[in-house]
One Martini backbone bead per residue (centre of mass of N, CA, C, O) as a GRO file, in nm:
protein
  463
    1UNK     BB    1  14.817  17.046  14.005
    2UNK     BB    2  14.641  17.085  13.725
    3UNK     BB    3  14.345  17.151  13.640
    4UNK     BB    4  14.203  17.048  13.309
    5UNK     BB    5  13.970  17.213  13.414
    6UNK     BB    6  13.741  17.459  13.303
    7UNK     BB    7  13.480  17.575  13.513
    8UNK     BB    8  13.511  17.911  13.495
    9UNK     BB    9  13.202  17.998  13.323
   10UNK     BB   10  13.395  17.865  13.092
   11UNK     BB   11  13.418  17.534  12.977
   12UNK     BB   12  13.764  17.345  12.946
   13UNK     BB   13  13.945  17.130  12.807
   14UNK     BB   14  14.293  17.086  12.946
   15UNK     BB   15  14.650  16.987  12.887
   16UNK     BB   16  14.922  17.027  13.002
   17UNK     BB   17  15.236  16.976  12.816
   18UNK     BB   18  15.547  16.960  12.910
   19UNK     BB   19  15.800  17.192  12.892
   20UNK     BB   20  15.627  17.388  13.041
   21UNK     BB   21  15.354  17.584  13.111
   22UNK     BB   22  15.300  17.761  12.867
   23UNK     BB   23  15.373  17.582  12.647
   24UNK     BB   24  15.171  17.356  12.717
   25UNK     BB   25  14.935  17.527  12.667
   26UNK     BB   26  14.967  17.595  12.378
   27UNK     BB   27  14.955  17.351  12.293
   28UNK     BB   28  14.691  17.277  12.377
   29UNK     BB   29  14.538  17.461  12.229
   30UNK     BB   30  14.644  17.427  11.935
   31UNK     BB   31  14.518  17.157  11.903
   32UNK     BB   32  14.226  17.184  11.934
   33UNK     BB   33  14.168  17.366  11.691
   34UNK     BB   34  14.320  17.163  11.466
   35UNK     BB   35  14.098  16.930  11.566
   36UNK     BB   36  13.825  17.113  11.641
   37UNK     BB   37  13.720  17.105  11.936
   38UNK     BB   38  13.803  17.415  11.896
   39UNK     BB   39  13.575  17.638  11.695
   40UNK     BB   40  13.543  17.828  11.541
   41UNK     BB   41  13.421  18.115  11.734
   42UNK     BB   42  13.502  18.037  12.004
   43UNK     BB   43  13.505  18.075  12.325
   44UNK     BB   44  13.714  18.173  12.587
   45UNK     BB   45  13.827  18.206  12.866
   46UNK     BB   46  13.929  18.396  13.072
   47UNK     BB   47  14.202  18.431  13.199
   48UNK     BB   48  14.164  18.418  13.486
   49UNK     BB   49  13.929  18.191  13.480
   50UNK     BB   50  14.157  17.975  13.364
   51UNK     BB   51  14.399  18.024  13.603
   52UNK     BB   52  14.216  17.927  13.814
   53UNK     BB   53  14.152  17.639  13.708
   54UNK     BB   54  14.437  17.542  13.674
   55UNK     BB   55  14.628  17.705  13.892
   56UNK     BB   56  14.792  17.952  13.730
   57UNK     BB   57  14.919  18.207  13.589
   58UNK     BB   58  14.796  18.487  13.453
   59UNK     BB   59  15.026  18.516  13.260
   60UNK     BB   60  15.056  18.250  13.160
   61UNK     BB   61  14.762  18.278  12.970
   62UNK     BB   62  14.815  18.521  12.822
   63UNK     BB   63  15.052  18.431  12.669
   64UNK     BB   64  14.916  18.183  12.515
   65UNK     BB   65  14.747  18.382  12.366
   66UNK     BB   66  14.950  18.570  12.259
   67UNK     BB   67  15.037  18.404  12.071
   68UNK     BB   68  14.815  18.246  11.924
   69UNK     BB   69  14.733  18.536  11.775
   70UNK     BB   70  15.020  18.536  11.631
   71UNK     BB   71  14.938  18.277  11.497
   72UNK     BB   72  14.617  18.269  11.405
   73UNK     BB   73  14.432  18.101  11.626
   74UNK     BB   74  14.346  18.392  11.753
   75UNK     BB   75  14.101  18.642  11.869
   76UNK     BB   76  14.165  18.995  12.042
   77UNK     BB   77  13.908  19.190  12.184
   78UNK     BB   78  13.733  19.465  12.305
   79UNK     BB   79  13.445  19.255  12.410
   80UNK     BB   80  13.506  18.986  12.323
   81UNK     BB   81  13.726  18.838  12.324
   82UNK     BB   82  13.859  18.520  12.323
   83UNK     BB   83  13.885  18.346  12.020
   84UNK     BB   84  13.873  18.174  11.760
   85UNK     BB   85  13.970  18.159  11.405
   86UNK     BB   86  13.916  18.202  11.110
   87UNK     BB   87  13.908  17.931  10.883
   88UNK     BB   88  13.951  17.901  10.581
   89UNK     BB   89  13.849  17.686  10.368
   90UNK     BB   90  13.942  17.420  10.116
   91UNK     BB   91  13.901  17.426   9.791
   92UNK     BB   92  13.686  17.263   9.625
   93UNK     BB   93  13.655  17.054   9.363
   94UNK     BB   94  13.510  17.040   9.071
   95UNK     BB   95  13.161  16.953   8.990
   96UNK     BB   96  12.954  16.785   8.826
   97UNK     BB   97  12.658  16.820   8.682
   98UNK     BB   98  12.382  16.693   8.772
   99UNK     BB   99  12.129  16.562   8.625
  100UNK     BB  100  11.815  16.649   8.608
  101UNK     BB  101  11.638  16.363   8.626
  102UNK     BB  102  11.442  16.218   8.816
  103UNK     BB  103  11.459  15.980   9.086
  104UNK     BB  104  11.315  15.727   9.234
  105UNK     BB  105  11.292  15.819   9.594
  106UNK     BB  106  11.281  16.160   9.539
  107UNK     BB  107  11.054  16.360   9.625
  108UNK     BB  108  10.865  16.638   9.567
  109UNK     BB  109  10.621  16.503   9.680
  110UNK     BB  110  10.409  16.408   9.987
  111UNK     BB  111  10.132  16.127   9.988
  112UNK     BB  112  10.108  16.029  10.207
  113UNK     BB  113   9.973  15.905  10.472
  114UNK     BB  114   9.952  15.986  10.873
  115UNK     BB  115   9.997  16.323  10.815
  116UNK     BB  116  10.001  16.598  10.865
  117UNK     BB  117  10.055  16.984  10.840
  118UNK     BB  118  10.350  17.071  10.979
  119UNK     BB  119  10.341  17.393  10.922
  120UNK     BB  120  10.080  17.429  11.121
  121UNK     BB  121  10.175  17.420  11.370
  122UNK     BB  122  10.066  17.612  11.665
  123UNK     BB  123  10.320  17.751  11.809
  124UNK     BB  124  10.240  18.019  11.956
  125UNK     BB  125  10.004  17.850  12.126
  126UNK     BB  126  10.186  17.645  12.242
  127UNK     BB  127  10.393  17.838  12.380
  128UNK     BB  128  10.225  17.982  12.561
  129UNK     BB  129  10.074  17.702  12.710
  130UNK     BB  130  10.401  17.659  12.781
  131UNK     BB  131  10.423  17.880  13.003
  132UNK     BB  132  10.167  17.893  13.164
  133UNK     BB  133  10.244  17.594  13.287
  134UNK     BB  134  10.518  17.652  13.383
  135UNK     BB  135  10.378  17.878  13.611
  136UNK     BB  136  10.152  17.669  13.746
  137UNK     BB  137  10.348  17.481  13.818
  138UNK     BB  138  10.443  17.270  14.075
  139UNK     BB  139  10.745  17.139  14.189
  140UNK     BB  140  10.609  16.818  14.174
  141UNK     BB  141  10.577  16.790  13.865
  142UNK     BB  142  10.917  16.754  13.792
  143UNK     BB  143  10.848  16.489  13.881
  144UNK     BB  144  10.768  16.145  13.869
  145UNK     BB  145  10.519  16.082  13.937
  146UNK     BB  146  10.215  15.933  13.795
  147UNK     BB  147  10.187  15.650  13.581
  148UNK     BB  148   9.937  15.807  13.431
  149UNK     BB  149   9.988  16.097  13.484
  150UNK     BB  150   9.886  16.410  13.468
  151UNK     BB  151   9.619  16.566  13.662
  152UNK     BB  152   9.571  16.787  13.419
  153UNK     BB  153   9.548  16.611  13.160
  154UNK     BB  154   9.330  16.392  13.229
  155UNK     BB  155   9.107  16.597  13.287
  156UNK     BB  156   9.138  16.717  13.051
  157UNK     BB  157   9.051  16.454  12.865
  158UNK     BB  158   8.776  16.376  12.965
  159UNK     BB  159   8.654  16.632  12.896
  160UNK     BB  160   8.671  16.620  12.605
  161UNK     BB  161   8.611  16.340  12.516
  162UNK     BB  162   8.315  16.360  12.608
  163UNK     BB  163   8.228  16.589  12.404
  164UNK     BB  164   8.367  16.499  12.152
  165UNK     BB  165   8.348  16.138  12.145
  166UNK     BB  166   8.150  15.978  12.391
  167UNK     BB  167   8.357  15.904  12.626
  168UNK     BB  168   8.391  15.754  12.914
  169UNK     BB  169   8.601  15.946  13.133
  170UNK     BB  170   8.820  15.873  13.382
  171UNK     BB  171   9.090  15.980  13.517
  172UNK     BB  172   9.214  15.700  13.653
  173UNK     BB  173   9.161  15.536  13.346
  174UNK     BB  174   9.396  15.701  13.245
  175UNK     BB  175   9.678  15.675  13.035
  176UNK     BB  176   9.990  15.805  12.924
  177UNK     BB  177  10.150  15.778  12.625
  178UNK     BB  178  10.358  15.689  12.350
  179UNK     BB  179  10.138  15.739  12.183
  180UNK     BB  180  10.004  15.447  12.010
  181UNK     BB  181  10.310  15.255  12.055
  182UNK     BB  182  10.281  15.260  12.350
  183UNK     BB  183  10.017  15.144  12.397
  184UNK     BB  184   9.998  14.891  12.230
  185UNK     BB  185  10.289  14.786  12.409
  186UNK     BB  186  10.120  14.741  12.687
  187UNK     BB  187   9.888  14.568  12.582
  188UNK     BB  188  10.040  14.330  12.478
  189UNK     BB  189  10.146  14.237  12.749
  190UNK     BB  190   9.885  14.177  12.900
  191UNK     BB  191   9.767  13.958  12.680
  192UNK     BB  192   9.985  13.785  12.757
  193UNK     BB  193   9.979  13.774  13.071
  194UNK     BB  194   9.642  13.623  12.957
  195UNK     BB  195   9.777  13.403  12.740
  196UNK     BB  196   9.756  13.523  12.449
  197UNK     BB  197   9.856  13.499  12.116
  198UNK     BB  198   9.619  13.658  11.959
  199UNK     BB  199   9.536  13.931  11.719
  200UNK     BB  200   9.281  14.089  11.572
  201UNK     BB  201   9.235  14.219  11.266
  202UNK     BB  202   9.217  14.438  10.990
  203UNK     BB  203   9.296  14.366  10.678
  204UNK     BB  204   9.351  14.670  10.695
  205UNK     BB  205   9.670  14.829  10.760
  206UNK     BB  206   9.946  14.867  10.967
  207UNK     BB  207  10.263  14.714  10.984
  208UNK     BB  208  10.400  14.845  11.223
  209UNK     BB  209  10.175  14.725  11.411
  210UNK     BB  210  10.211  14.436  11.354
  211UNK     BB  211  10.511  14.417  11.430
  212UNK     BB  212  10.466  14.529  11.731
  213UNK     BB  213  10.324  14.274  11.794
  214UNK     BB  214  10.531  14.043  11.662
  215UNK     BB  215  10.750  14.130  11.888
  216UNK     BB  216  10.611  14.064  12.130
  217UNK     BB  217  10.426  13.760  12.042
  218UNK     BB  218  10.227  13.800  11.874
  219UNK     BB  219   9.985  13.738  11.681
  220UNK     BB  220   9.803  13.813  11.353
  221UNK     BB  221   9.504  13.845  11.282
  222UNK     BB  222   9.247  13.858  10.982
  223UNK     BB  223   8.947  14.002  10.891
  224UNK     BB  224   8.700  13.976  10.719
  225UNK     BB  225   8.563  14.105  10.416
  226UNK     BB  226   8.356  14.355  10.241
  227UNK     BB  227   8.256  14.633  10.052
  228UNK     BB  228   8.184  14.758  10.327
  229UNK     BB  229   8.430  14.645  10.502
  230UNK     BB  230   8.432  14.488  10.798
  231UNK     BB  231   8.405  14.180  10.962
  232UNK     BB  232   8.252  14.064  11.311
  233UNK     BB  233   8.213  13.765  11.259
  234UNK     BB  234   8.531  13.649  11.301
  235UNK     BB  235   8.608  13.594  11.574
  236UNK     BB  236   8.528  13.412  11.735
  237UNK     BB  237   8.827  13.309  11.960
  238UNK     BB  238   8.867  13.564  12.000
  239UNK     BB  239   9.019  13.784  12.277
  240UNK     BB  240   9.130  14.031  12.082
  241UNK     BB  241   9.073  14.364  11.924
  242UNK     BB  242   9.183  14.553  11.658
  243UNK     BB  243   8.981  14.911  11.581
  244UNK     BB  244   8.840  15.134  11.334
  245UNK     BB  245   8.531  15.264  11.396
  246UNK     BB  246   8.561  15.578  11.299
  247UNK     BB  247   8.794  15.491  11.029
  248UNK     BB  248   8.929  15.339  10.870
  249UNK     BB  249   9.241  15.206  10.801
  250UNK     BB  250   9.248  15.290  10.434
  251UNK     BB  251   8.929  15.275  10.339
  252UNK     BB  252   8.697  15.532  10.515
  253UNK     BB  253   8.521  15.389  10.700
  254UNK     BB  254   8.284  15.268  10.897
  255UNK     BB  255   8.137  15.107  11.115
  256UNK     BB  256   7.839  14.915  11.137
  257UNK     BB  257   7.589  14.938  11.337
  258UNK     BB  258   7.596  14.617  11.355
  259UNK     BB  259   7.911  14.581  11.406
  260UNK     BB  260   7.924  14.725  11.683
  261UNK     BB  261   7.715  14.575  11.826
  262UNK     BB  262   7.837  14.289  11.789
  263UNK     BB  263   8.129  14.341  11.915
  264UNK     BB  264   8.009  14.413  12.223
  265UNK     BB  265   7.883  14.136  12.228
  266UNK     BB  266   8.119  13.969  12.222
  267UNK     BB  267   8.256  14.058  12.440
  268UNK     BB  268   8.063  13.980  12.666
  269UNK     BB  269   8.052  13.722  12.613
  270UNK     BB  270   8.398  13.638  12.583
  271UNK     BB  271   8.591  13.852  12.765
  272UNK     BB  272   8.676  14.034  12.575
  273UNK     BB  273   8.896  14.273  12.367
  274UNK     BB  274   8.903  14.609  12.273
  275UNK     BB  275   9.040  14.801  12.052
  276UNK     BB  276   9.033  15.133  11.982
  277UNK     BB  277   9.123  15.341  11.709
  278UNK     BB  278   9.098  15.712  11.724
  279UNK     BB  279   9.315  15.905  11.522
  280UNK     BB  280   9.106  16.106  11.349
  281UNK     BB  281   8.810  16.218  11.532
  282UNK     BB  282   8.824  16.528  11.426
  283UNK     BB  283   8.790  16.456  11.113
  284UNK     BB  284   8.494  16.580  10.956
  285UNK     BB  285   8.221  16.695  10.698
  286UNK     BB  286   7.968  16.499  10.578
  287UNK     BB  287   7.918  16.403  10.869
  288UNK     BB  288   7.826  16.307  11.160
  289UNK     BB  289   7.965  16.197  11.431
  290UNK     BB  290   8.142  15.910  11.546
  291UNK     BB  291   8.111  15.806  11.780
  292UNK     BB  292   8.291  15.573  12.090
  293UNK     BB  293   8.247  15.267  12.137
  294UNK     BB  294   8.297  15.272  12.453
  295UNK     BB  295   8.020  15.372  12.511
  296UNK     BB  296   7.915  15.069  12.482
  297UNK     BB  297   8.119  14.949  12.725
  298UNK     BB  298   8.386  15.029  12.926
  299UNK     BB  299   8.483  14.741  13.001
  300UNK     BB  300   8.560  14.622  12.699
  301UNK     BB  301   8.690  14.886  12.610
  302UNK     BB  302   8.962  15.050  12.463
  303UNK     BB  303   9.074  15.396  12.442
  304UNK     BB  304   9.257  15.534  12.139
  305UNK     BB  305   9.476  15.852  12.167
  306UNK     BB  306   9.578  16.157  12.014
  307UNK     BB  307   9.765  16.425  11.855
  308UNK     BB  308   9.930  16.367  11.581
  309UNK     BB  309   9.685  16.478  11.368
  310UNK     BB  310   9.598  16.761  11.536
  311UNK     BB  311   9.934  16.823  11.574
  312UNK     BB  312  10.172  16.602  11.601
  313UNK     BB  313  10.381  16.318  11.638
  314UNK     BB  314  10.647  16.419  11.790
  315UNK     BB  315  10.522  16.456  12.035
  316UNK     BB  316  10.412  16.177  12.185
  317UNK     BB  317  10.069  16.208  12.261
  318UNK     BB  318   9.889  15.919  12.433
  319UNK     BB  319   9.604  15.765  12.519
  320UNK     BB  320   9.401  15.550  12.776
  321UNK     BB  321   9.078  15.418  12.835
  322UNK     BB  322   9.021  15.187  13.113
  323UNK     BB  323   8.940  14.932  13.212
  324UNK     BB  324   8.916  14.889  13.563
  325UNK     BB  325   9.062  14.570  13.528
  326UNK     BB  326   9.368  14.714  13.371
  327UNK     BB  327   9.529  14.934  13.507
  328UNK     BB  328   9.705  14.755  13.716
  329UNK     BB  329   9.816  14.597  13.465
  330UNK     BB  330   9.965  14.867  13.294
  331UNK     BB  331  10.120  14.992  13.524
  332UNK     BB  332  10.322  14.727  13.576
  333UNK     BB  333  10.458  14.829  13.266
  334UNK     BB  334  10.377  15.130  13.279
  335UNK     BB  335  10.349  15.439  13.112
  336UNK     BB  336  10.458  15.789  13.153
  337UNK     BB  337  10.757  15.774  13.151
  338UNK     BB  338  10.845  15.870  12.834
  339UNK     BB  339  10.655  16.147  12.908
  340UNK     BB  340  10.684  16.469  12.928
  341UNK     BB  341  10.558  16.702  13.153
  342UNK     BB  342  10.548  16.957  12.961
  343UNK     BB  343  10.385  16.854  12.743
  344UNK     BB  344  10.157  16.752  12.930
  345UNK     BB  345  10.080  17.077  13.040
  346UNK     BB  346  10.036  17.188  12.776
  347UNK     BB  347   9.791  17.007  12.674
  348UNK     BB  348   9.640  17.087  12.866
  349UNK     BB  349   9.581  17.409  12.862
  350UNK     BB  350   9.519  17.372  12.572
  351UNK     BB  351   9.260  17.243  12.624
  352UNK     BB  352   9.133  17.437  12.851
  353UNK     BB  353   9.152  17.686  12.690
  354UNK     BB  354   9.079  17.608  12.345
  355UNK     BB  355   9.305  17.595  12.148
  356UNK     BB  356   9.233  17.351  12.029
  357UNK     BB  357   8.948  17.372  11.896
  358UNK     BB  358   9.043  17.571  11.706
  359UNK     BB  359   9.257  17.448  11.571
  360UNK     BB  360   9.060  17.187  11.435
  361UNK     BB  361   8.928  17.378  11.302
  362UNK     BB  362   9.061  17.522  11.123
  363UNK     BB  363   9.162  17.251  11.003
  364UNK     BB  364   8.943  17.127  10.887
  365UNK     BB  365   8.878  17.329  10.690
  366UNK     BB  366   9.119  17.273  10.514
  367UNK     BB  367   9.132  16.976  10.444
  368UNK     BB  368   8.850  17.032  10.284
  369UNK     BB  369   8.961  17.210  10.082
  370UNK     BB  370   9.147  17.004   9.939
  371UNK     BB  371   8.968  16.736   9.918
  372UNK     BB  372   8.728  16.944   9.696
  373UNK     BB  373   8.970  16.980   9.506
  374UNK     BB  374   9.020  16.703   9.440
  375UNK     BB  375   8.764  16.591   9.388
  376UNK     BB  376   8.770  16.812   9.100
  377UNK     BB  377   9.000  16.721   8.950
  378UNK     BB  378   8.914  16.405   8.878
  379UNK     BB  379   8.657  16.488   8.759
  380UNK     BB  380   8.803  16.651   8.515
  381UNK     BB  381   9.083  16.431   8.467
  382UNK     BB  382   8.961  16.129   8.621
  383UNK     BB  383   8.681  16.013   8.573
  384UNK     BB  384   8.800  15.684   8.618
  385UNK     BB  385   8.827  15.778   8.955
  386UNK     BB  386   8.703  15.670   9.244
  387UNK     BB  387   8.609  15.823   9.554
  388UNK     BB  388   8.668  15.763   9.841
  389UNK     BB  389   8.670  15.815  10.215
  390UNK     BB  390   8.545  16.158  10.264
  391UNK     BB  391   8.405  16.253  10.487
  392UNK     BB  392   8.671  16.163  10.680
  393UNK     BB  393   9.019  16.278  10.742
  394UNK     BB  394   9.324  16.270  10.545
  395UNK     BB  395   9.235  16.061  10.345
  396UNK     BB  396   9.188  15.876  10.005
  397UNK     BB  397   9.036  15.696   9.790
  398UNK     BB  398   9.170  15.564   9.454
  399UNK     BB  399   8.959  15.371   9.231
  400UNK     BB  400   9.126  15.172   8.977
  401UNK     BB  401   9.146  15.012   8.729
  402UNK     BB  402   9.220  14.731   8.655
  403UNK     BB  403   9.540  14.676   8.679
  404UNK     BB  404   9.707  14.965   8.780
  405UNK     BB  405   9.859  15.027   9.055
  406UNK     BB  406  10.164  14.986   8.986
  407UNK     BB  407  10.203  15.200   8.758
  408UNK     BB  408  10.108  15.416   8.876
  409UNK     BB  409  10.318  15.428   9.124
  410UNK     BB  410  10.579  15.454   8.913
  411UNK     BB  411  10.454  15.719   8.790
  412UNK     BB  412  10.486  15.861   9.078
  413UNK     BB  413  10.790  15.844   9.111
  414UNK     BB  414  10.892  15.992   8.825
  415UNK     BB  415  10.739  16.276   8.929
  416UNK     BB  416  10.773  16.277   9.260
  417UNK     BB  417  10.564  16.098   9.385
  418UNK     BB  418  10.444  15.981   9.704
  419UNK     BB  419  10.258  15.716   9.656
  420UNK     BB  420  10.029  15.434   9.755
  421UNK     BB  421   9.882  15.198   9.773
  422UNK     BB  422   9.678  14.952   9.887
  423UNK     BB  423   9.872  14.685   9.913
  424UNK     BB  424  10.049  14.815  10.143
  425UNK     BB  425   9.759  14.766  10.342
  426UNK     BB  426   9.771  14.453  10.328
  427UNK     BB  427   9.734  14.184  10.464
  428UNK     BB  428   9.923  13.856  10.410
  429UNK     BB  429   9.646  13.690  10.578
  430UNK     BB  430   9.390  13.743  10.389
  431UNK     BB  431   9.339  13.619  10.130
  432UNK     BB  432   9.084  13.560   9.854
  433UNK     BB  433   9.003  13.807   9.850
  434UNK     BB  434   8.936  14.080   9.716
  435UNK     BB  435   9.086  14.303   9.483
  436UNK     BB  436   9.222  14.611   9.498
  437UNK     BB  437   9.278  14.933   9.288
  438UNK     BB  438   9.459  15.159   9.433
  439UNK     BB  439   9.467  15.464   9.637
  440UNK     BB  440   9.661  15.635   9.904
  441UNK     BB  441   9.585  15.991  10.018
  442UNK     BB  442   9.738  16.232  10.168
  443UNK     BB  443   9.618  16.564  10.168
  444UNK     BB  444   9.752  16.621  10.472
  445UNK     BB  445  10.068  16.665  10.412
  446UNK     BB  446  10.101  16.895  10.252
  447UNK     BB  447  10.193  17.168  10.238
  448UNK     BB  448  10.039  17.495  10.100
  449UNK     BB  449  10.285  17.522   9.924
  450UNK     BB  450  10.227  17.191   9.754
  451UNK     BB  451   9.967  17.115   9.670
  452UNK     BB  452   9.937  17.182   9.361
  453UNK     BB  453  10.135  17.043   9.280
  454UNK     BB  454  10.072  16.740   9.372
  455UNK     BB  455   9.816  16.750   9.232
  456UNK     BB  456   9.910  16.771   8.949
  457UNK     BB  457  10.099  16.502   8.964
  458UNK     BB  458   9.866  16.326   8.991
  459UNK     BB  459   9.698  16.351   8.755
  460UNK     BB  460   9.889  16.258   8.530
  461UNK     BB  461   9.903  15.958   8.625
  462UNK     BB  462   9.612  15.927   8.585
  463UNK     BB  463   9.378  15.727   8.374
   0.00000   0.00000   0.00000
């Protein structure tokens, strides 16, 4: 009986059915084409090695292909074999012109936080990075390896963030994630398993970290805060801490060198646990950088970060310097196993390169240059809107008249412009606090050929 596969050279499944070896192979193929199975241009197996896989004679194969190519379905060229044929699409009824108009929700700028400039990711330097990794790797690179990660990346994040972060960071101690929110969910795990049902959280912030807690069965608590910033003295009972101690978001201030000191200080008193996420701490203009919170104690804090922001999100490449009495915690609930061997190869050797830091130090520049500009255009056309949040990071906060928040948001949705208000991160239990009406401007999203329209079209909208 003939095999339906044929996989020599190229696969192909085929049934011949029907009386006639000949004829029924004509019929499956022919079936093949007009049901799209088999698309334009696709080539065919060679006769000989299509009748080798099927079982039956070279002669039948040519003849069901001389049929079909006689019938339009296939065509038969000299050096380039047997392909199936173009077939002119049915031409489509004209359609009215949609109105010019724009529609809400379909952004022609894109200013939302969270995003670098995704045309900027450094290709070339990461295929060559990509290529000296996958030759200098060993065999056994590519199997299951240490639920920690390559510790070609670990060794290589240890040096970096040490030089660069200010975090003590042993290589045993990291564990790559697939993510910020790869390890948020294994830290998470750990946490119901030592008891606790809440993490105290900063008032603003993301919600899709609160959802992904609260998905896990933890509750999310806000702390108090005040025109300063999160205020660390709400903590009270809290066995463990969720901040962004270099970087608030989306408020954009640094947490202030008393409240790390006391945050430091609850963590040892009541043997909590601080996550910090440092999401963004490789971009700063105006001040010097602010270490990682991690350095005042590495007992007590979990320093999380990420590649998302200095290369892009995409990547889904994350880290985790754990205290020692944490690891063997994370490992039991998963670790690197979702994480690529070649992408965590690859980025060990950008880091050991250099190009890490070559491309970051070039972001900073480019990014430095929008903040500046976004800064000059506002002072000359909305001088009523006060810019906070910049000395560091991709995005800047601007303060709006009260009450203006919501209308500021409708009317850059009708210019196309995709932009959040403040009140879009802040937590629901944050309760009587006061109320801020800003934008959070993600000045690092838009790639550079779109960043003028986006500033014009911010201009417009604002009072």
């Amino acid at each position: 009986m003939a095999n339906p596969w044929a996989t020599f050279g190229i696969d192909l499944h085929v049934a011949p059915a029907g009386p006639g070896v000949r004829r029924g192979l004509t019929d499956a193929l022919r079936e093949a084409v007009r049901t799209g199975r088999l698309a334009p241009g696709a080539r065919l197996p060679s006769s000989r090695s299509l009748a080798a896989d099927l079982g039956v004679a070279r002669n039948t194969v040519a003849d069901a292909y001389a049929d079909l190519v006689a019938e339009g379905w296939l065509t038969a060229r000299q050096g380039s074999g047997t392909r199936v044929a173009e077939r002119a699409s049915a031409p489509r009824p004209p359609q009215r012109s949609a109105p010019r108009r724009r529609e809400p929700g379909r952004p022609a700028y894109n200013l939302y936080p969270g995003t670098p400039d995704l045309a900027s990711f450094p290709r070339a330097e990461w295929l060559r990075a990509a290529r000296r990794a996958l030759t200098a790797a060993p065999a056994d690179a590519l199997g299951y390896g240490d639920p920690r990660g390559r510790v070609e990346l670990r060794a290589a994040l240890a040096g970096y963030l040490a030089r660069a972060r200010g975090v003590r960071a042993d290589p045993d101690r990291i564990v790559v994630c697939n993510g910020f929110a790869g390890g948020l969910t294994l830290l998470t795990e750990v946490l119901l398993a030592r008891g606790l049902r809440t993490l105290a959280v900063e008032p603003y912030g993301l919600d899709i970290h609160w959802d992904l807690v609260a998905r896990s069965g933890l509750a999310t608590t806000p702390l108090p805060y005040d025109d300063r910033g999160t205020r660390v003295d709400g903590l009270g009972e809290a066995r463990a801490v969720l901040l962004n101690p270099s970087h608030q978001f989306p408020l954009g201030g640094a947490l202030r060198p008393g409240h790390r000191a006391a945050a430091v200080d609850w963590a040892r008193r009541t043997g909590g646990l601080i996550l910090e996420d440092d999401y963004d701490g490789e971009f700063r203009y105006d001040r010097q950088p602010v270490g990682a919170l991690q350095d005042l104690d590495p007992d007590h804090v979990v320093y999380l970060g990420t590649a998302s922001k200095s290369l892009a999100p995409g990547l889904r490449l994350g880290w985790m310097v754990l205290p020692p009495s944490l690891v063997a915690e994370v490992l039991e609930r998963g670790g690197a196993g979702e994480v690529g061997v070649l992408d965590q190869l690859t980025l060990a050797e950008f880091l050991d390169s250099g190009a890490y830091d070559r491309h970051v130090r070039a972001a900073r520049l480019r990014y430095r240059r929008r903040r500046d500009a976004l800064v000059a255009a506002l002072a000359e056309r909305a001088p009523r809107v006060r810019v906070t949040g910049i000395a560091a990071g991709l995005h800047a906060v601007l303060r709006l008249p009260p009450g203006t928040e919501q209308a500021v948001v409708r009317a850059a949705a009708w210019q196309g412009l995709a932009v959040p208000g403040l009140a879009r991160f802040r937590h629901p239990l944050t309760g009587a606090a006061p109320r801020t009406d800003a934008l959070v401007v993600g000045y690092g999203t838009p790639p550079d050929h779109a960043w003028n329209g986006a500033l014009e079209a911010l201009c417009r909208v604002l009072p």
